[in-house]
MARBADREN-813309 format. One record per atom (N, C-alpha, C, CB): x, y, z; atom name; residue in three letters. Coordinates in Angstrom, 2 decimals, decimal comma. Glycine has a CB too. Layout:
BEGIN
<X=X	Y=Y	Z=Z	atome=CA	residu=ALA>
...
This chain:
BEGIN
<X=0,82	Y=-1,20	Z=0,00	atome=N	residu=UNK>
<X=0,00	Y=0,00	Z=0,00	atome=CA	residu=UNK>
<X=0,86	Y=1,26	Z=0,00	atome=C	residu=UNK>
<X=-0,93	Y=0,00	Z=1,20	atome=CB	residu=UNK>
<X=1,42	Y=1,48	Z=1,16	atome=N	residu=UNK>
<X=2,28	Y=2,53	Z=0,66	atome=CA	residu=UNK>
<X=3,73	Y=2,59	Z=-0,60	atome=C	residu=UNK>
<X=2,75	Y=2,87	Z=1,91	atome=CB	residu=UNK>
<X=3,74	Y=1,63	Z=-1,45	atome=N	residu=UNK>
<X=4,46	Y=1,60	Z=-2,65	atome=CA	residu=UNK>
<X=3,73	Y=2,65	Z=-3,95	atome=C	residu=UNK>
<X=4,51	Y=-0,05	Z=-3,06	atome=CB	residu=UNK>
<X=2,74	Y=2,21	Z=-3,38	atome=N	residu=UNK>
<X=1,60	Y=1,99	Z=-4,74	atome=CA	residu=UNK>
<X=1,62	Y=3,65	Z=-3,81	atome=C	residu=UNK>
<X=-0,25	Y=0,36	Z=-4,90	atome=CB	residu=UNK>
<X=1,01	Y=4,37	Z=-2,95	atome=N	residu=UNK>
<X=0,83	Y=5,72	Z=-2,55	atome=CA	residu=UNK>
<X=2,02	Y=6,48	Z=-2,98	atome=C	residu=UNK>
<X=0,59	Y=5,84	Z=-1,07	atome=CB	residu=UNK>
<X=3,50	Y=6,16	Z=-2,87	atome=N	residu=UNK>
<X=4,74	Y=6,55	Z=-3,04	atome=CA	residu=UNK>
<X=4,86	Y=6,64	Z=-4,38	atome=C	residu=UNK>
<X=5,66	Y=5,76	Z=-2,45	atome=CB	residu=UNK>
<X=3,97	Y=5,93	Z=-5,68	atome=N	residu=UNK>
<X=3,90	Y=5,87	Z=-6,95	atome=CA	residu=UNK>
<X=3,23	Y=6,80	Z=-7,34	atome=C	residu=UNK>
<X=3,53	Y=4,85	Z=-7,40	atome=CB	residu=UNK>
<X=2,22	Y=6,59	Z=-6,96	atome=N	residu=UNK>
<X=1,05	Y=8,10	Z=-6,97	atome=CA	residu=UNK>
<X=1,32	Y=9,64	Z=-6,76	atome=C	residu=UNK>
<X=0,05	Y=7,98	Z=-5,80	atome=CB	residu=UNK>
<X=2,28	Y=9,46	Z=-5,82	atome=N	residu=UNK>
<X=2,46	Y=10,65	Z=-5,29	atome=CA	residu=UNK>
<X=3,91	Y=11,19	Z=-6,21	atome=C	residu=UNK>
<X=2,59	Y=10,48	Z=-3,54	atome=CB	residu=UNK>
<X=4,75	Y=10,31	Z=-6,64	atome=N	residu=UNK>
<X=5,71	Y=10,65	Z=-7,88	atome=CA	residu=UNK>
<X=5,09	Y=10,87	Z=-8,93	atome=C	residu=UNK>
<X=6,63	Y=9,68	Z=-8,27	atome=CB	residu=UNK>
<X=4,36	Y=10,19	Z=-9,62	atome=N	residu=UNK>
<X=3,54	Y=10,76	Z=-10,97	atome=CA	residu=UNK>
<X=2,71	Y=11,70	Z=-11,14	atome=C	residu=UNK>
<X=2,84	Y=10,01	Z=-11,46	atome=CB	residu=UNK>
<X=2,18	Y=12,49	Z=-9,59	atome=N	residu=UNK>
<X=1,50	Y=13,30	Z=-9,56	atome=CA	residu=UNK>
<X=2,36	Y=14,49	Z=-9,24	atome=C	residu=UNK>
<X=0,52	Y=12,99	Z=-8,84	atome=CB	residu=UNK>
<X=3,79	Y=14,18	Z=-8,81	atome=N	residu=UNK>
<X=4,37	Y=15,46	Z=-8,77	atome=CA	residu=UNK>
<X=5,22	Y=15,72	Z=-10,19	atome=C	residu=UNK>
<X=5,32	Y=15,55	Z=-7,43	atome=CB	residu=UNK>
<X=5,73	Y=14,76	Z=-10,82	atome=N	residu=UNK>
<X=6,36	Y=14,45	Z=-12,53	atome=CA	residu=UNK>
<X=5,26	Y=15,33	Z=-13,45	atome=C	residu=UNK>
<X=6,27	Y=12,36	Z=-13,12	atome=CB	residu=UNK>
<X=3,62	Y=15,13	Z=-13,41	atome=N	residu=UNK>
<X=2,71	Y=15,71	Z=-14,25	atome=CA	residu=UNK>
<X=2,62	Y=16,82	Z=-14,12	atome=C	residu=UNK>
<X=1,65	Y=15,32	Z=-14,25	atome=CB	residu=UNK>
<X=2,41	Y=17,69	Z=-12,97	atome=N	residu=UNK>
<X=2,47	Y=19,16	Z=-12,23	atome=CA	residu=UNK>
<X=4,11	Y=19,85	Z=-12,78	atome=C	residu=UNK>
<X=2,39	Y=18,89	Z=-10,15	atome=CB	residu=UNK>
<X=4,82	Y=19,06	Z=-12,97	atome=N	residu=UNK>
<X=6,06	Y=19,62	Z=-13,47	atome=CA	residu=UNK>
<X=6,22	Y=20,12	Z=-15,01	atome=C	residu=UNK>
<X=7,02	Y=18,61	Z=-13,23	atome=CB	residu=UNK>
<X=5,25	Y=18,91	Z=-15,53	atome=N	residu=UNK>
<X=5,86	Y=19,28	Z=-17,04	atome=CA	residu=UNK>
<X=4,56	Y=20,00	Z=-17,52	atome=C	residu=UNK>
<X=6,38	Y=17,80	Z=-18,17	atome=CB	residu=UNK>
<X=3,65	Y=20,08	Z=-16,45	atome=N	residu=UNK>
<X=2,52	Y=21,05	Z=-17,32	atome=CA	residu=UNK>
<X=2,15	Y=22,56	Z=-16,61	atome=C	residu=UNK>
<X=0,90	Y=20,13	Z=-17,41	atome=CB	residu=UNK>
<X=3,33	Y=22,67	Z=-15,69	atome=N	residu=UNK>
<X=3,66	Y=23,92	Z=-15,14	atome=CA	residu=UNK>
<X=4,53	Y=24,85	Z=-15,18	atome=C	residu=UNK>
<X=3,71	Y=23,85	Z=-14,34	atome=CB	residu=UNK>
<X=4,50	Y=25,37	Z=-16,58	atome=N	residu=UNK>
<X=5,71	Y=26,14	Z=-16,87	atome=CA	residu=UNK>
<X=4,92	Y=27,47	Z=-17,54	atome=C	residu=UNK>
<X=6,89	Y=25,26	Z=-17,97	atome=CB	residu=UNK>
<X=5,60	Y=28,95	Z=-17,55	atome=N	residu=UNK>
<X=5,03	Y=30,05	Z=-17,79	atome=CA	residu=UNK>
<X=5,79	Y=30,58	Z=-19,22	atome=C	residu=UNK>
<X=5,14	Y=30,97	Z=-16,48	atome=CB	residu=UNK>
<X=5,33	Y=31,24	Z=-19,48	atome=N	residu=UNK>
<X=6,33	Y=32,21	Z=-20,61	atome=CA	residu=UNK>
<X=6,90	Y=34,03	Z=-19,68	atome=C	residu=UNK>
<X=4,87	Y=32,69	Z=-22,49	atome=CB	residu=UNK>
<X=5,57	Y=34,15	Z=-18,67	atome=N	residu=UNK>
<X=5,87	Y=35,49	Z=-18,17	atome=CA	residu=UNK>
<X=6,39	Y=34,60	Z=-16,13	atome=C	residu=UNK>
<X=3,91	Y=36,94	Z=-18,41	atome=CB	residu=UNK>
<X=7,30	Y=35,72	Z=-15,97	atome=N	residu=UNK>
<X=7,72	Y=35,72	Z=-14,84	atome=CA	residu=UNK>
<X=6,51	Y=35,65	Z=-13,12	atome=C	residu=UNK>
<X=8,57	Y=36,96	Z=-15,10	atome=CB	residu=UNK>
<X=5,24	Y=36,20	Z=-14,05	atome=N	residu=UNK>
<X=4,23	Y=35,94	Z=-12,52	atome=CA	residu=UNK>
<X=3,59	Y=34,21	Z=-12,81	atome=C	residu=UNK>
<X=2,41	Y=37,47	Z=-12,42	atome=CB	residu=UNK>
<X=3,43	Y=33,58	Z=-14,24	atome=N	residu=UNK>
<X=2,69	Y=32,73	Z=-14,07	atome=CA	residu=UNK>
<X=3,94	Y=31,86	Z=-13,46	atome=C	residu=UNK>
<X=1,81	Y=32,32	Z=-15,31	atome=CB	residu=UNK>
<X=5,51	Y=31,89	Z=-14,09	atome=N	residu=UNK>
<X=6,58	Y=31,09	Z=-13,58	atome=CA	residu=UNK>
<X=6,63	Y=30,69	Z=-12,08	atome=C	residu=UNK>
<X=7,75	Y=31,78	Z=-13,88	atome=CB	residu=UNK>
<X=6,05	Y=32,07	Z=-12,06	atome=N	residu=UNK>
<X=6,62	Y=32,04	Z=-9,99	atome=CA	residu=UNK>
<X=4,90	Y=31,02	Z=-9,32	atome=C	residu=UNK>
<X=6,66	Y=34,87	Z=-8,81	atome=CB	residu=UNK>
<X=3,85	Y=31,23	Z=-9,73	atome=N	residu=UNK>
<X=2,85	Y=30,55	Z=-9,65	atome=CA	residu=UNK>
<X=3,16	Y=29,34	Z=-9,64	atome=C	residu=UNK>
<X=2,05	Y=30,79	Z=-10,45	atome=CB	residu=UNK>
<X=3,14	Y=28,86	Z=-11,25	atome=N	residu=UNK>
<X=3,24	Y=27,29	Z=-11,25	atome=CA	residu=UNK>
<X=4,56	Y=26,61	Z=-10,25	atome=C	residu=UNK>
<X=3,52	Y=26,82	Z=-12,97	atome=CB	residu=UNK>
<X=5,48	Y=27,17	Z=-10,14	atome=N	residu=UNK>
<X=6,94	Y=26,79	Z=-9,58	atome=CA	residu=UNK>
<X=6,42	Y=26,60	Z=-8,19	atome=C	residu=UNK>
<X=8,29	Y=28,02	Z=-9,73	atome=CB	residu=UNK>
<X=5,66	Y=28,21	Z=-7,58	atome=N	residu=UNK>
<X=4,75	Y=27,35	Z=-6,08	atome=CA	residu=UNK>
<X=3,98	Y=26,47	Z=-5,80	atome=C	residu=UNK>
<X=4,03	Y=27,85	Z=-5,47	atome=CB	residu=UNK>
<X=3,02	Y=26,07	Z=-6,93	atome=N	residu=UNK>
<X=2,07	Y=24,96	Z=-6,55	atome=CA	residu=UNK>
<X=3,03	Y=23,72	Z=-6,69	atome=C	residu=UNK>
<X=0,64	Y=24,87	Z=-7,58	atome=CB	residu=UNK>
<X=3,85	Y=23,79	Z=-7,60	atome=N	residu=UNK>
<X=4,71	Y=22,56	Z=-7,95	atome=CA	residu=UNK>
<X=5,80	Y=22,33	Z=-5,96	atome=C	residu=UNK>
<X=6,10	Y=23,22	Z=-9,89	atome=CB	residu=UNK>
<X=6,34	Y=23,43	Z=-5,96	atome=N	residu=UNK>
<X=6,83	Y=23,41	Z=-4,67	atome=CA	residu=UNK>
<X=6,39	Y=22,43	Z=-3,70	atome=C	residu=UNK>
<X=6,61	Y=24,54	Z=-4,17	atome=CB	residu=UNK>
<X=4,70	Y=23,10	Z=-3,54	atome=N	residu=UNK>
<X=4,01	Y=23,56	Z=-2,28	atome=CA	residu=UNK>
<X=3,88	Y=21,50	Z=-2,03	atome=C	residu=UNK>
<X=2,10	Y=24,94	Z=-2,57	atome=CB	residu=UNK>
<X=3,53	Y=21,08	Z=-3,75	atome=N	residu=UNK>
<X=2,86	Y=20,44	Z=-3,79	atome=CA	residu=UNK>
<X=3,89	Y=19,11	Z=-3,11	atome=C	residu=UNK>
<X=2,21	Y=20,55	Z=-5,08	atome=CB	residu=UNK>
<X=5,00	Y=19,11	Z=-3,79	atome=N	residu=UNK>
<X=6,16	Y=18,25	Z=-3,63	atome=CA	residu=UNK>
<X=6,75	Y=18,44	Z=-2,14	atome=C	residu=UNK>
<X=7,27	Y=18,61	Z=-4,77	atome=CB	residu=UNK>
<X=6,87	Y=19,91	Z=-1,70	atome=N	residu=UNK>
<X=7,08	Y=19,67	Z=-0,54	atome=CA	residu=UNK>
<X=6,36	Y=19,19	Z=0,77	atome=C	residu=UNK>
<X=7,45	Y=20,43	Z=-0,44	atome=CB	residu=UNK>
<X=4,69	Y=19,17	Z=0,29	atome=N	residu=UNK>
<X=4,16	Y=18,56	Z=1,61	atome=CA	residu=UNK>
<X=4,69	Y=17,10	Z=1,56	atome=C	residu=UNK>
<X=2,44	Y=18,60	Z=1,76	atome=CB	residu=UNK>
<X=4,92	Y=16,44	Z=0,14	atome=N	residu=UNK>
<X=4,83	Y=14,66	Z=0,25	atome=CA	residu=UNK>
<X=6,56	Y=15,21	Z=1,45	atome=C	residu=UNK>
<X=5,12	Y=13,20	Z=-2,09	atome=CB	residu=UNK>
<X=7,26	Y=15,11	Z=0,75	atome=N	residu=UNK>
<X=8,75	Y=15,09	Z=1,39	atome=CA	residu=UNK>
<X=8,33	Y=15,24	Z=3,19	atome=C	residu=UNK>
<X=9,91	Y=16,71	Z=0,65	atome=CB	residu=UNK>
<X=7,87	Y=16,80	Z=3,10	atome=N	residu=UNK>
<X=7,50	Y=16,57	Z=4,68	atome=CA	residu=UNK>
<X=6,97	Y=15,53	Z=5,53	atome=C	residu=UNK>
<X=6,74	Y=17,30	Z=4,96	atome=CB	residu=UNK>
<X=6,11	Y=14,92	Z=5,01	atome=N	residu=UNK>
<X=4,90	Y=14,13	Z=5,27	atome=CA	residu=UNK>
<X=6,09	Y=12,68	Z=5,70	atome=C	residu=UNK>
<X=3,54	Y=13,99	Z=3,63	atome=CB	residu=UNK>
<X=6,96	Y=12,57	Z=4,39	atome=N	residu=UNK>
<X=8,07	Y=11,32	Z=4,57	atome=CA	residu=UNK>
<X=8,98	Y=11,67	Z=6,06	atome=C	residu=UNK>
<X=9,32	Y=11,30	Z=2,98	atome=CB	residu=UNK>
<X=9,42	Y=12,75	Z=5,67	atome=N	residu=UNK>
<X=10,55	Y=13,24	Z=6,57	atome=CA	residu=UNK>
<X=10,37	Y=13,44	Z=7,94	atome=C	residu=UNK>
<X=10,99	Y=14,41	Z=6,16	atome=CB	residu=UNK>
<X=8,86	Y=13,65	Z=8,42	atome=N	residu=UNK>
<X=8,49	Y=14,11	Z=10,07	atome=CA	residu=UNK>
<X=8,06	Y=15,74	Z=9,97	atome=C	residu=UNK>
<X=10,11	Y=13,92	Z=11,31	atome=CB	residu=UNK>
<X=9,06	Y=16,25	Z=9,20	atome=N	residu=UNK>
<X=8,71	Y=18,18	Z=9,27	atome=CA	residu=UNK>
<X=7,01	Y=18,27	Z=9,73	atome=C	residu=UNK>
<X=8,91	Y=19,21	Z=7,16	atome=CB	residu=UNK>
<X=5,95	Y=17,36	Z=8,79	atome=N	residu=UNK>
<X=4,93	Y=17,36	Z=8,82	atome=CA	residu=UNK>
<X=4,34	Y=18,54	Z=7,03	atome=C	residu=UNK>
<X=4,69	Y=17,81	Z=10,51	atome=CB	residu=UNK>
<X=3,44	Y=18,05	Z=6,58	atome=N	residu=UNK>
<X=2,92	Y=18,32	Z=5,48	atome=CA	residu=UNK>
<X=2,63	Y=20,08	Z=5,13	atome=C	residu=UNK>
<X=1,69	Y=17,44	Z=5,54	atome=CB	residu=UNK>
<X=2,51	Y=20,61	Z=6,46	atome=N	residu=UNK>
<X=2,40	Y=21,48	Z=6,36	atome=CA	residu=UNK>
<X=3,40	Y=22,56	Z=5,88	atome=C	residu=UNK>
<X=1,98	Y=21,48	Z=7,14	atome=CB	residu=UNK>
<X=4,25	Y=22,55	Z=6,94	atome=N	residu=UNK>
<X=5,91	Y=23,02	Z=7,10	atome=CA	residu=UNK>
<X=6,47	Y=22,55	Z=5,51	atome=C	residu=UNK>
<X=6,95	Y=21,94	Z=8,67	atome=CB	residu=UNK>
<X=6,20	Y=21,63	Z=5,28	atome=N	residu=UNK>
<X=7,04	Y=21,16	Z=3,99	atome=CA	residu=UNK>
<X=6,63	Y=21,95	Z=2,96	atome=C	residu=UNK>
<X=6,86	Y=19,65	Z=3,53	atome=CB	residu=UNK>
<X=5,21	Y=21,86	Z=2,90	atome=N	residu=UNK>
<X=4,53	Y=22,70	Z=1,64	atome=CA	residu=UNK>
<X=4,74	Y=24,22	Z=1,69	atome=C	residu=UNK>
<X=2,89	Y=22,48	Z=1,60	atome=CB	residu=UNK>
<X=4,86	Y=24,57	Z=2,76	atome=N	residu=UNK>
<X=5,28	Y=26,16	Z=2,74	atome=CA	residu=UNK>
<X=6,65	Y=26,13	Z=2,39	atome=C	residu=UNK>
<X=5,10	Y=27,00	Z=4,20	atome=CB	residu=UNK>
<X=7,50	Y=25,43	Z=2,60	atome=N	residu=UNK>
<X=9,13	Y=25,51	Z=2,83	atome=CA	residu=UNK>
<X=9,28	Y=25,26	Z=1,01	atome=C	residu=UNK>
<X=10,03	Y=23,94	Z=4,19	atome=CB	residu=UNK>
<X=8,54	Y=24,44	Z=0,25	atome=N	residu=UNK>
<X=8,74	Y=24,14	Z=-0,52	atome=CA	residu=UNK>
<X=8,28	Y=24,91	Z=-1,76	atome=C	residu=UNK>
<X=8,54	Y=23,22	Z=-0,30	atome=CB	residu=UNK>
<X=6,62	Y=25,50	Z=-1,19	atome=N	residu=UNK>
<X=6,22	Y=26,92	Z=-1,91	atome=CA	residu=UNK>
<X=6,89	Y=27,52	Z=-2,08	atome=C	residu=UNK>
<X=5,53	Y=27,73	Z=-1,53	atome=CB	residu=UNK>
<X=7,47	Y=28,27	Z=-0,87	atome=N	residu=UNK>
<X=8,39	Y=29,69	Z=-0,75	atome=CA	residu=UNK>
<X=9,84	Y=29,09	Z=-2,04	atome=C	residu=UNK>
<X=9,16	Y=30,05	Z=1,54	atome=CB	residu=UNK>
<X=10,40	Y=27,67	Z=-2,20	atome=N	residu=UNK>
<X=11,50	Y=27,78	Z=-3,11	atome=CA	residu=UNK>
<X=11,26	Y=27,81	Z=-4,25	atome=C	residu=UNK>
<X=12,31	Y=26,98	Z=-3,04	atome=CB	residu=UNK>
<X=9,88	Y=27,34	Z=-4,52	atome=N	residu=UNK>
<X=9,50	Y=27,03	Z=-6,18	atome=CA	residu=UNK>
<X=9,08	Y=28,31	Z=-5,99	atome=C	residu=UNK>
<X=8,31	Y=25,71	Z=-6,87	atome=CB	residu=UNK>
<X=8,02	Y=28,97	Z=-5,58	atome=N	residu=UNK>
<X=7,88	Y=30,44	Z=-6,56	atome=CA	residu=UNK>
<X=9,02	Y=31,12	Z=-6,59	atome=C	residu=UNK>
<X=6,83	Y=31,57	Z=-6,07	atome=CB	residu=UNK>
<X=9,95	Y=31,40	Z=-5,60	atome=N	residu=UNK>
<X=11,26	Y=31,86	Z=-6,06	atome=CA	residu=UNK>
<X=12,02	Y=31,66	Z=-7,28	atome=C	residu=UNK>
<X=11,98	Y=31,51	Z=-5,31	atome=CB	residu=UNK>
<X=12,19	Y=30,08	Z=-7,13	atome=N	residu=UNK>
<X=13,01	Y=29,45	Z=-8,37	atome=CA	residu=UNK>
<X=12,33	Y=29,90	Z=-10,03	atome=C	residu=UNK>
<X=12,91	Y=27,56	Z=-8,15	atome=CB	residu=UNK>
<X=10,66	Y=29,88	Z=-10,02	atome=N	residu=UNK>
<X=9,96	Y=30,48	Z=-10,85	atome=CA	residu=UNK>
<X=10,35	Y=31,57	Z=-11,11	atome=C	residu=UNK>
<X=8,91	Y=30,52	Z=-10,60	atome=CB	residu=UNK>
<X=9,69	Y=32,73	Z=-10,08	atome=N	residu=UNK>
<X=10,47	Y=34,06	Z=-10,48	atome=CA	residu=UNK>
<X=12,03	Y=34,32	Z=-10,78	atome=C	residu=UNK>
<X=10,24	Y=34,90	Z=-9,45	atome=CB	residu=UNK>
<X=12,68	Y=33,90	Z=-10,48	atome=N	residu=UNK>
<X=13,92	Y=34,01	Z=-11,13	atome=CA	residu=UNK>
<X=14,75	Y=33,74	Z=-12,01	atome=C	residu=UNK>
<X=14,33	Y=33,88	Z=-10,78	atome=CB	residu=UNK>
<X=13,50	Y=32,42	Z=-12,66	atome=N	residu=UNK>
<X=14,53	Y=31,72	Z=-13,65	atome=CA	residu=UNK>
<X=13,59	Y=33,10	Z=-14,90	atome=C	residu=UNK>
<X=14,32	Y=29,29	Z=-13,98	atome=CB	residu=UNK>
<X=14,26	Y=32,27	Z=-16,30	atome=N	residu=UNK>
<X=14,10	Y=32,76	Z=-17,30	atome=CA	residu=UNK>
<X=13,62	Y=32,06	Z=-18,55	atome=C	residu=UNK>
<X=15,03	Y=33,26	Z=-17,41	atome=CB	residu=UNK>
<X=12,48	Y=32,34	Z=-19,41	atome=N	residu=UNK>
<X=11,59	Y=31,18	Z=-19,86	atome=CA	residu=UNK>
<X=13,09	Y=30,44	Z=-20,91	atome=C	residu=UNK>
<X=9,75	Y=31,86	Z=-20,95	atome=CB	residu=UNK>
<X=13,76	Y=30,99	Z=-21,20	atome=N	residu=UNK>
<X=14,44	Y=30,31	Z=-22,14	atome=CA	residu=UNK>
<X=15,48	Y=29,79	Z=-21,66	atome=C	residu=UNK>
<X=14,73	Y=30,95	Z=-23,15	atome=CB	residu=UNK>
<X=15,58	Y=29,45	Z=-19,86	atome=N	residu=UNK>
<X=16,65	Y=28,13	Z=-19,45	atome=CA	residu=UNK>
<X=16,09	Y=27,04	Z=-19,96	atome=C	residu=UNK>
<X=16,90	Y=27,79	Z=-17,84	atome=CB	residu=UNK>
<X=14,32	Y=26,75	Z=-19,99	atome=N	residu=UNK>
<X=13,82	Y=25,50	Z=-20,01	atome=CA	residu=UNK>
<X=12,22	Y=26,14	Z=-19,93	atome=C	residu=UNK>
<X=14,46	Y=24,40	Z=-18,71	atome=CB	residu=UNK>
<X=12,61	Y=25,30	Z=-21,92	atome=N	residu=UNK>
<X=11,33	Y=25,68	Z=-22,61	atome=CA	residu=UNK>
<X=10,53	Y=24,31	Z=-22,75	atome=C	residu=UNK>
<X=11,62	Y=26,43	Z=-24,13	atome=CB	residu=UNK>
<X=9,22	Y=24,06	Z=-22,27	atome=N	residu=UNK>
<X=8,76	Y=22,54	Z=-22,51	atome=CA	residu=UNK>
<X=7,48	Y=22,72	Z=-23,68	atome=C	residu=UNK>
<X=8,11	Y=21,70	Z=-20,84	atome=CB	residu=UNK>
<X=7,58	Y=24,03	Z=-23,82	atome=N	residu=UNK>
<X=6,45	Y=24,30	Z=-25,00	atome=CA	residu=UNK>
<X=5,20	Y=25,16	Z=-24,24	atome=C	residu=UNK>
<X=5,78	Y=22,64	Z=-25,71	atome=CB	residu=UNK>
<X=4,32	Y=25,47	Z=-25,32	atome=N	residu=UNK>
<X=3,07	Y=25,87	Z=-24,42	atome=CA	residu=UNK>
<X=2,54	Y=25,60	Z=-23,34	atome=C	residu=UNK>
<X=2,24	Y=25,74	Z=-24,81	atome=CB	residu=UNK>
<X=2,20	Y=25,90	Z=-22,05	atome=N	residu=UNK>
<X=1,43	Y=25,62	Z=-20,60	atome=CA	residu=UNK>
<X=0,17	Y=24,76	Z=-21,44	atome=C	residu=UNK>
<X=0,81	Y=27,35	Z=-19,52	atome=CB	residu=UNK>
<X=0,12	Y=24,02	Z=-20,48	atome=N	residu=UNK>
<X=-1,10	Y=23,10	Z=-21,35	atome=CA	residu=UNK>
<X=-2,78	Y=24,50	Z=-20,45	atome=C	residu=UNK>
<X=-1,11	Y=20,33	Z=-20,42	atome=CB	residu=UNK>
<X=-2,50	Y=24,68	Z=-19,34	atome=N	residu=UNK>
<X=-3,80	Y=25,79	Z=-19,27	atome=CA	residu=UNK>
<X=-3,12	Y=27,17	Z=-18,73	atome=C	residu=UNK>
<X=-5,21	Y=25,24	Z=-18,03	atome=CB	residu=UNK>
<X=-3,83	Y=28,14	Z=-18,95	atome=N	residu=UNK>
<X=-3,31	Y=30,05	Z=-18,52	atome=CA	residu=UNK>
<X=-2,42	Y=30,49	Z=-20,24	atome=C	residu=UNK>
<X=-1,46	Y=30,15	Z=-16,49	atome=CB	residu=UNK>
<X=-1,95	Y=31,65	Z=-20,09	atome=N	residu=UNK>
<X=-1,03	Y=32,00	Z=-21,04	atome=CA	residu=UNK>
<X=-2,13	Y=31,75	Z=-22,26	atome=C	residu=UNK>
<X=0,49	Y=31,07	Z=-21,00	atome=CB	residu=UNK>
């Protein structure tokens, strides 16, 4: 049971990745937080921090990493929704 949850929870953070990307710097910093928020509660959740702590800790680096990067380090094509 928890293999199969640990599977789930990788393919659901792999899909959020490749269909969360911006062309402008506010949707970047967006998708990069939900992607964060999202990845860092599982980690927490593994680790003890607790789900909460993780997802903020992990928000706060992905919208950063969003806002700062630049669409043409890593282009995956059109956002499949926004833009």
């Amino acid at each position: 049971m928890t293999t199969n949850l640990r599977n789930l929870a990788i393919l659901a953070v792999t899909a959020a990745t490749l269909a969360g990307c911006g062309y402008n710097q506010g949707s970047r910093a967006l998708s990069g937080g939900a992607i964060g928020a999202g990845a860092g509660a599982i980690v927490g959740a593994v680790t003890g921090i607790g789900p909460g702590a993780g997802a903020a800790i992990g928000g706060g680096v992905g919208a950063a990493t969003g806002a700062f990067t630049n669409p043409n380090d890593l282009n995956l094509g059109k956002p499949l929704v926004g833009n």
